[in-house]
N, C-alpha and C positions, 0 to 999 in steps of 0.2 A: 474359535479364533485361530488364525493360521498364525506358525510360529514365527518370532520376529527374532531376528539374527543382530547382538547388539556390534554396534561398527566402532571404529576408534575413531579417533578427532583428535586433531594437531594440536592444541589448545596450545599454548606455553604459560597463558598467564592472564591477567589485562593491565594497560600501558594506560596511564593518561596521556588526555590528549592535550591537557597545558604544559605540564612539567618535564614529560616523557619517564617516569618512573614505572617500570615493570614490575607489579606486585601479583602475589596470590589469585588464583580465583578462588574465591571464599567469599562470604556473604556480605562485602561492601559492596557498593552501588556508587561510592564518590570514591579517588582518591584518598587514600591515606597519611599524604603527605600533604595537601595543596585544597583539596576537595574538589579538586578539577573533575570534569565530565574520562572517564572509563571505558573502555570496549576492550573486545577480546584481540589476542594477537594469537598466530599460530606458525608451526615450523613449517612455511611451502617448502622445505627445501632437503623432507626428511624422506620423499618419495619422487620416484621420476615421474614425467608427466604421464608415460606410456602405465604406470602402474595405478594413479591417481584416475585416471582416467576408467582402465578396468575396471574399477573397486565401483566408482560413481555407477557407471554403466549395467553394473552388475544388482546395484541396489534397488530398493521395492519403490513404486509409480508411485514417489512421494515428495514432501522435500528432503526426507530421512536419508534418500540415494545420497546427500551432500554432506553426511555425516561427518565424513575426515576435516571440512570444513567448515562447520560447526560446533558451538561450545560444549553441550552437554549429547550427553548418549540417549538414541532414541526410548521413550515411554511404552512400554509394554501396552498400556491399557488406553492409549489415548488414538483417537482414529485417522483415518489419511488424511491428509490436507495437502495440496500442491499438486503438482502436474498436471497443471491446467493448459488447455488447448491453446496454441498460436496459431491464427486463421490469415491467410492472404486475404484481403478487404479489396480487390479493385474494384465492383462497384462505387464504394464509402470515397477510396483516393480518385476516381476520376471526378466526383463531387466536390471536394476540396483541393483539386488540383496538386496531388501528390503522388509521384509513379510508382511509387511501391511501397504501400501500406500493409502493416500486419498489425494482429489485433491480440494481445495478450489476455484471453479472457477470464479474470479470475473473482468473476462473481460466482464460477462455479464452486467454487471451495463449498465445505457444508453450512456455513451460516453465509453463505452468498457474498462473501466478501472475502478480500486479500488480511483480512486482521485473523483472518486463523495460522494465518503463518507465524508472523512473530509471537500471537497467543501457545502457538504449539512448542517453540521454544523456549516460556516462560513458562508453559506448564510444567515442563518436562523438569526445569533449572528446580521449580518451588516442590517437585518431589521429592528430587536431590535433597531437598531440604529439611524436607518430612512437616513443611507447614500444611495449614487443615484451611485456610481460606487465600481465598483469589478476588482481586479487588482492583477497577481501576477509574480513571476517569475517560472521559467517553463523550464524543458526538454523535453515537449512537451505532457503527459497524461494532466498533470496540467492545461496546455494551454485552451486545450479541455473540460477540465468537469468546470471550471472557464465561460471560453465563452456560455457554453450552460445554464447551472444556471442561471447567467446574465440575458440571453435570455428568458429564461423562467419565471421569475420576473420582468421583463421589467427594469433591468438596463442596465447601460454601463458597459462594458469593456475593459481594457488594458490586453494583456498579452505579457510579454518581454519573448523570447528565444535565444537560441543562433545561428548565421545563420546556424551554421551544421543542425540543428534538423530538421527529418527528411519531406518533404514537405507535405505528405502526413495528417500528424497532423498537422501542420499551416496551412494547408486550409482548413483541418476540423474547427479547430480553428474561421477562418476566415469568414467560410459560416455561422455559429451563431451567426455573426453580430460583431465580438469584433473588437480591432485595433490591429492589429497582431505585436509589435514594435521586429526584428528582431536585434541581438547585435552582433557585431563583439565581440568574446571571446567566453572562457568557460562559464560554467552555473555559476560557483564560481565570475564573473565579472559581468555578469547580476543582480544576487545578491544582488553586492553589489551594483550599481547602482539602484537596487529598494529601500536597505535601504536606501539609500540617497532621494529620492521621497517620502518612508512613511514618511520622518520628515518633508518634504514640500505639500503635498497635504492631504485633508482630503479621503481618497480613504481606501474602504478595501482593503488592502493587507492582502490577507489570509494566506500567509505564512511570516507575520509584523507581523501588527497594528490586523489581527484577530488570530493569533497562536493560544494562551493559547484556543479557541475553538478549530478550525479547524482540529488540532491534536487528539481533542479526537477523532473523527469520525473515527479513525482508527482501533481505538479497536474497535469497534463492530463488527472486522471481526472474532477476536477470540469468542466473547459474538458469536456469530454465531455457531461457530464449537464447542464450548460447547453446547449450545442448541441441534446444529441438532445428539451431538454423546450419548442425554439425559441425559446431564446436566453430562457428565464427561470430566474432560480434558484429552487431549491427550497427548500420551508420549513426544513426540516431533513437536516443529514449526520450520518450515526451511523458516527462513525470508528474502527476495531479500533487501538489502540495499542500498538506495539514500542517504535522507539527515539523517535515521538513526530513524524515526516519526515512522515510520510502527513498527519497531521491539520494542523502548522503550514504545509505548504505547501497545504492545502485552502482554507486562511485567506489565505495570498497568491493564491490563482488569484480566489476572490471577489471581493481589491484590486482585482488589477489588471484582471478584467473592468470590475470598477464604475467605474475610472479609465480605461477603455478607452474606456468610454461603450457597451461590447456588450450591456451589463443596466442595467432599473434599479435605483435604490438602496431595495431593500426588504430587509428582515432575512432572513439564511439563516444559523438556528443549526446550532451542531458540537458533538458531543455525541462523547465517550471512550466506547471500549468496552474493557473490558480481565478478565481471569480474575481471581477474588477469591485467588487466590496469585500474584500479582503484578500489584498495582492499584497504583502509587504515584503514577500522572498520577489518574485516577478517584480515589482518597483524597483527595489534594490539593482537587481540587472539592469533592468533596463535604463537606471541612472548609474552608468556607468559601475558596475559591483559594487556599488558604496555596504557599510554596516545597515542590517536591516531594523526598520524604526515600527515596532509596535503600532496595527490597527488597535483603535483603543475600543470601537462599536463594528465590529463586523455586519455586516448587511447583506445575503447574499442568499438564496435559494435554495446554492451548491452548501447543507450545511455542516454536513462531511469538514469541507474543507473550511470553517467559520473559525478559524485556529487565529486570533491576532497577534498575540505572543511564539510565533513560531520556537521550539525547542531546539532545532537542528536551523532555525533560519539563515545565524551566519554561516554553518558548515556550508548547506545547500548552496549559499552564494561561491561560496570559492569552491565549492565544488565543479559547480556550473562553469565557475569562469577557467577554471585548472583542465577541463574538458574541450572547451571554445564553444559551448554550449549557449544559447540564451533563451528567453522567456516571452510568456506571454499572458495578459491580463484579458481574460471576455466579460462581456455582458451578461447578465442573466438573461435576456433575450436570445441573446447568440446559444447558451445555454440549451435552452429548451429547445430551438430551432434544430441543432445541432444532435441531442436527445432521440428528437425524430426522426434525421435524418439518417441519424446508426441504423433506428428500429426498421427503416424501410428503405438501404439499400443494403442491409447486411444481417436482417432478423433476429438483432439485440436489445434487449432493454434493459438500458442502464440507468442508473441515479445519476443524479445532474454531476457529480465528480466526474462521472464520465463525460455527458455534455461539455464541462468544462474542458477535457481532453483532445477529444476531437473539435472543439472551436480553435483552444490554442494552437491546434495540428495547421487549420486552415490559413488561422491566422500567420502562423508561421513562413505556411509556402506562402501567402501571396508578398511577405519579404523578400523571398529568394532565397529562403535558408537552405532546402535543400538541393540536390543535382538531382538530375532528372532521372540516374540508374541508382540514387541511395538507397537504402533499407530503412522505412522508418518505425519506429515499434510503438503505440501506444500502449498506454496501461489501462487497461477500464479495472477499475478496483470495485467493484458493487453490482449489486442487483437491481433492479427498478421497485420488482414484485416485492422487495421487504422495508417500503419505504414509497415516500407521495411523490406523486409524478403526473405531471401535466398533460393530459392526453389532447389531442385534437377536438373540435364541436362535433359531437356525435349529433347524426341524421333524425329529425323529427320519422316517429313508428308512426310504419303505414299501413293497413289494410292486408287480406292476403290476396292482391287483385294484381293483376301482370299491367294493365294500361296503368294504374297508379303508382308501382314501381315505375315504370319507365317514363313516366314523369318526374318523380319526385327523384329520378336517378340519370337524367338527361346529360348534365356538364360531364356526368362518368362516364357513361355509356357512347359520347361521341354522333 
C-alpha cells in the first residue's frame, strides 16, 4: 500500500444551524444547547487562496486532495473514493436541447455510487472514535458503500432497507459481509426505526450519530467540477434529490470556495431533480419556495430517490431559492425514456436517479432556464449494473442464416 501523507483541515468547530452556537467537535450529532441540526465550520481564512489551492492540487486522485476542507483526517486503511470523470455530453445536450452539457460521472466510485463519499467521511470520523460497527438506513446505494467500508476496515455492519429495494443492491449489500436487516415500510419508517436504535446502541450511524461528517463528503463532488473546469464554477447543477444532503451541501462547497477565494463570485445555479411520485423538495419550488410537506406513500421507479420525509428538504428549498435556482418533477416514463437516451447517445448506464437527471435537465431547458453559452453540470449518482433497470424489447433469436437476419433486421438495416 503506498504511503498516505495525513493533511490538516481547518475545522474550527460545528455551529448549529438554528441557534448559531459554535461547539466542540466531539461526539454529538445535535446541538448541545437547542438540539438543533450541526455541521462543521472552518477557518477559510487561515491560508491564502494561492496556498490552499497548492496543497489541494498537490493532493492524491481522491476526495482526500480536499482534506484542509474537510472534517476529519484522511483513514490510512480505507480506499480511494472520488475523482470521478466530468465528460462533455453534446450528443446527450443536443437531444435535450441544451448547449453545453457535462456529465459528472460518479457511478464510478467503487460501490458504483456517489454514497462512498460521504461513507468515506463517516468512516474515517467512527475511527476517530475507535467504534467496532457501521450502520445505516438506506434505499439501497447507501446499503452498499456502508457494507463495503466496513469490510474494508474490518468492522461490522448493519444496514436497514426497505423490502422493496431492489435485490440486486441487498446482495451486493450482503456479499461485503454486512447483516442486511430488511423493514417492512417506506424508507421514512426505517428511518425512523434507526433513530430509535442511534439512542440505544453505541453504533455509527452515518446518517445519526455520524451526519454532521458524513454529509460533507458530498461536496467534494462540486470541489470536483470546480477543479476539473480549472477552478471555475459552473453555470448550472442539476441535483437528483433523496434525503436533500447532495444538493445543500453543493450550496456549502460553492460558500466555502467563494470564501476560500478558489473561485470567483459569479452565480452557480442548483436546480432539484426528483421523480413526480415523490417530488416534495421540487413541489415546494415550484409553488413558489413554500415549507416542504411530506410524500406520505412515495411511488416511483427512481427508488433511490423514494425519500418522502426529506432531511435536508427545507434546507434544499432555500438553498435552491438563495442560488435563483429552480426545479423539476418527471415521470417515470420520462424516467426510463431518458435512462436510454444517456445509454445511446453517450455509453452510460445509469439507475433511474440518473433518468430522473437528465429528464429534469430536459425538462428544464425547454423552460428556457438556461442560455445558450451556459455550463450545465449534471450529477448521475449510480450505476445501472447494481440495480434493475428497464431495458428495451429485445429481438426474437434467429437462425444463423444471413436472408433471415436481413429479414427479421430490415427496419435497422434501412
Amino acid at each position: 500500500m503506498a504511503t498516505i501523507v495525513t493533511r490538516r483541515t481547518a475545522l474550527r468547530g460545528l455551529r448549529c444551524r438554528a441557534c448559531g452556537a459554535l461547539q466542540p467537535a466531539d461526539e454529538r450529532y445535535v446541538c448541545a444547547d437547542c438540539y438543533g441540526p450541526i455541521e462543521p465550520e472552518y477557518d477559510l481564512a487561515s491560508r491564502s487562496a494561492q496556498e490552499l489551492r497548492d496543497e489541494i492540487e498537490s493532493g492524491p486522485r481522491s476526495l482526500w486532495r480536499y482534506a484542509p476542507l474537510l472534517p476529519v483526517a484522511e483513514p490510512v486503511s480505507h480506499y480511494a473514493v472520488g475523482w470521478t470523470p466530468l465528460h462533455e455530453a453534446p450528443r446527450l445536450g443536443t437531444a435535450i436541447g441544451i448547449g453545453r452539457v457535462l456529465l459528472k460521472d460518479d457511478s464510478r466510485n467503487p460501490s458504483l455510487s456517489f454514497k462512498d463519499r460521504p461513507v468515506a467521511v463517516a468512516v474515517a470520523r467512527a475511527l476517530e472514535l475507535g467504534l467496532d460497527t457501521l450502520a445505516c438506513a438506506s434505499t439501497g446505494n447507501l446499503a452498499g458503500a456502508v457494507a463495503a467500508a466496513a469490510a474494508r476496515n474490518g468492522l461490522r455492519a448493519f444496514v436497514f432497507v426497505p423490502a422493496t429495494t431492489d435485490d440486486e443492491k441487498v446482495a451486493g449489500a450482503a456479499a461485503y459481509g454486512a447483516t442486511v436487516v430488511r423493514v417492512r415500510g417506506t424508507y421514512d419508517q426505517v428511518n425512523r426505526l434507526c433513530g430509535r436504535l442511534a439512542d440505544e446502541e453505541r453504533w455509527g450511524f452515518v446518517n445519526f450519530t455520524l451526519r454532521p461528517y458524513y454529509a460533507e463528503g458530498s461536496k467534494t463532488l462540486l470541489f470536483e467540477c470546480v477543479e476539473q473546469l480549472g477552478w471555475r464554477l459552473p453555470d448550472h447543477v442539476i441535483v437528483p434529490v433523496g434525503s436533500g444532503a447532495l444538493l445543500t451541501r453543493t450550496a456549502t462547497a460553492i460558500a466555502q470556495l467563494k470564501g476560500a477565494s478558489l473561485v470567483d463570485e459569479k452565480p452557480c445555479r442548483i436546480h432539484a431533480a426528483q421523480p413526480a411520485g415523490c417530488a416534495p423538495v421540487s413541489d415546494a419550488v415550484l409553488d413558489g419556495y413554500r415549507v416542504v410537506r411530506p410524500v406520505r406513500d412515495p411511488a416511483t421507479l427512481a427508488r433511490s430517490l423514494a425519500i418522502g420525509a426529506p432531511a435536508d428538504g427545507d434546507g434544499s428549498v432555500a438553498a435552491i431559492c438563495e442560488s435563483g435556482g429552480s426545479a423539476a418533477s418527471v415521470s417515470d416514463a420520462d424516467v426510463l425514456e431518458c435512462c436510454e437516451l444517456i445509454a445511446r447517445t453517450e455509453g452510460l448506464l445509469v439507475e433511474p436517479a440518473g433518468g430522473v437527471v437528465v429528464a429534469a435537465a430536459r425538462a428544464l431547458a425547454r423552460r428556457g432556464v438556461f442560455g445558450a453559452d451556459e455550463s450545465v453540470v449534471l450529477y448521475l449518482t449510480g450505476n445501472a449494473y447494481k440495480g434493475s433497470f428497464a431495458t428495451p424489447r429485445l429481438t426474437d433469436v434467429i437462425d444463423a442464416d444471413s436472408d433471415e437476419f436481413r429479414s427479421a433486421y430490415a427496419g435497422v438495416l434501412g
